[in-house]
C-alpha positions, -999 to +999 in steps of 0.1 A: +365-504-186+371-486-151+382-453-146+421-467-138+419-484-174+406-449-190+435-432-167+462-456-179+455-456-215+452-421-217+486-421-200+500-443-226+491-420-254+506-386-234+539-406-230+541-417-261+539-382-274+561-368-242+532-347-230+532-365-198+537-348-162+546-373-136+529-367-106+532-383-072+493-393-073+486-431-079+458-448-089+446-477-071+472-471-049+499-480-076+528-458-092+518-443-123+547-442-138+553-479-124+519-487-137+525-472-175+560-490-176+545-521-168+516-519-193+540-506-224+562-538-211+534-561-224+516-544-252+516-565-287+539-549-312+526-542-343+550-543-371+553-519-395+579-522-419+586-496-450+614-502-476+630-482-501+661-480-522+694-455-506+715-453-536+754-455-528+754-411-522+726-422-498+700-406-520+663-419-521+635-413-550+610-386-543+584-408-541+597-428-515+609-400-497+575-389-496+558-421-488+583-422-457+572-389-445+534-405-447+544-438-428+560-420-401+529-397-396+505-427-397+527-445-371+529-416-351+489-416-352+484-452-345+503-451-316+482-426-302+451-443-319+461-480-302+478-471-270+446-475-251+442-512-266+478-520-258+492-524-288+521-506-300+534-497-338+569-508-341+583-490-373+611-507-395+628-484-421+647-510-441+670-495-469+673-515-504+708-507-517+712-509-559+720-545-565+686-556-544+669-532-566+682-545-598+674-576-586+638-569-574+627-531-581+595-535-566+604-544-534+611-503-533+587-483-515+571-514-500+548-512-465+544-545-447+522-541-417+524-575-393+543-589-422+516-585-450+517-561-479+495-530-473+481-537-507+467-573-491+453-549-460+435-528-483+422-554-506+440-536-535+471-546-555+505-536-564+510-516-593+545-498-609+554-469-629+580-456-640+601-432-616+632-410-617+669-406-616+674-430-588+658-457-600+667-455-635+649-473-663+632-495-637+592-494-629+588-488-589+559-496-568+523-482-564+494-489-545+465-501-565+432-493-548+397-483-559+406-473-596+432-452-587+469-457-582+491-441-557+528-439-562+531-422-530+508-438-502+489-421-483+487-417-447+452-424-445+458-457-463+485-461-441+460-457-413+433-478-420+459-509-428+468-507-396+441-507-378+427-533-398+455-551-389+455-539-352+420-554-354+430-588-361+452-584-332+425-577-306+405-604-319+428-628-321+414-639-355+441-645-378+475-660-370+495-631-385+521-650-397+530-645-436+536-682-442+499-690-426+476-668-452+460-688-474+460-718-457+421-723-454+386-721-471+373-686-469+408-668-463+406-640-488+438-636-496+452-629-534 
């Protein structure tokens, strides 16, 4: 990696987080600002998607309130985390309104990082318990990892899912496609 690459990534992460001072200095006789607009242009997205039920007063369940304050935070910290290897987190709040719930409750508080299940990331499971006034007598989703089950999912979890994923990307590994997992000998996958 040159010095322009370390330059340029670490510009990517200041921008990111609006830190950045434009200056009139170039490096390698480019426009920075040219330069970073150019790289964010054709970094890979990485999709993060997180869904939850709104009920009709627009209401959500603490715990998926509070596992959306943790997916935000971790998306904030992976962009930081994989500006330098051009990739950029691309979060996806999706609502759930009641009749989807009824019809699926445990699509509720659901991550899906590069269109895979956090749970599938992590090499746990999905779990549910029961949950509050929102979601009435329906069981919502947890994480199921290590023994222990987390109704709200952490930002560390968060975390390492994506950069697991984010690795994949980099090596170019997996097709990251949902329909192509488990499509060959040695796959993993659940």
């Amino acid at each position: 990696m040159t010095d322009a690459d370390r330059f340029a990534g670490a510009d990517v992460a200041q921008w990111l987080t609006g830190r950045h001072r434009w200056g009139a200095t170039s490096v390698g006789g480019r426009n920075q600002k040219a330069d970073l607009i150019e790289r964010i242009a054709i970094m890979q997205k990485l999709p993060i998607k997180w869904r939850r039920l709104v009920n009709r007063s627009g209401a959500t369940c603490p715990r998926c309130s509070a596992t959306g304050d943790e997916v935000r935070r971790a998306v904030a910290a992976l962009r930081l985390l994989l500006a330098p290897l051009e990739i950029e987190p691309v979060l996806d709040e999706e609502t759930i309104d009641e009749a989807g719930f009824e019809h699926d409750p445990l699509q509720s508080n659901q991550i899906l990082i590069a269109d895979r299940p956090i749970e599938r990331w992590l090499g746990g499971k999905t779990g549910q318990s029961r949950c509050c006034a929102e979601c009435g007598d329906k069981d919502c989703r947890t994480l199921e990892l290590a023994g222990q089950s987390h109704e709200v999912i952490p930002e560390a979890l968060i975390l390492r899912a994506g950069l697991v994923a984010a690795a994949e990307l980099v090596r170019g590994a997996a097709n990251l496609d949902a329909e192509s997992c488990c499509s060959g000998p040695g796959c993993g996958c659940t």
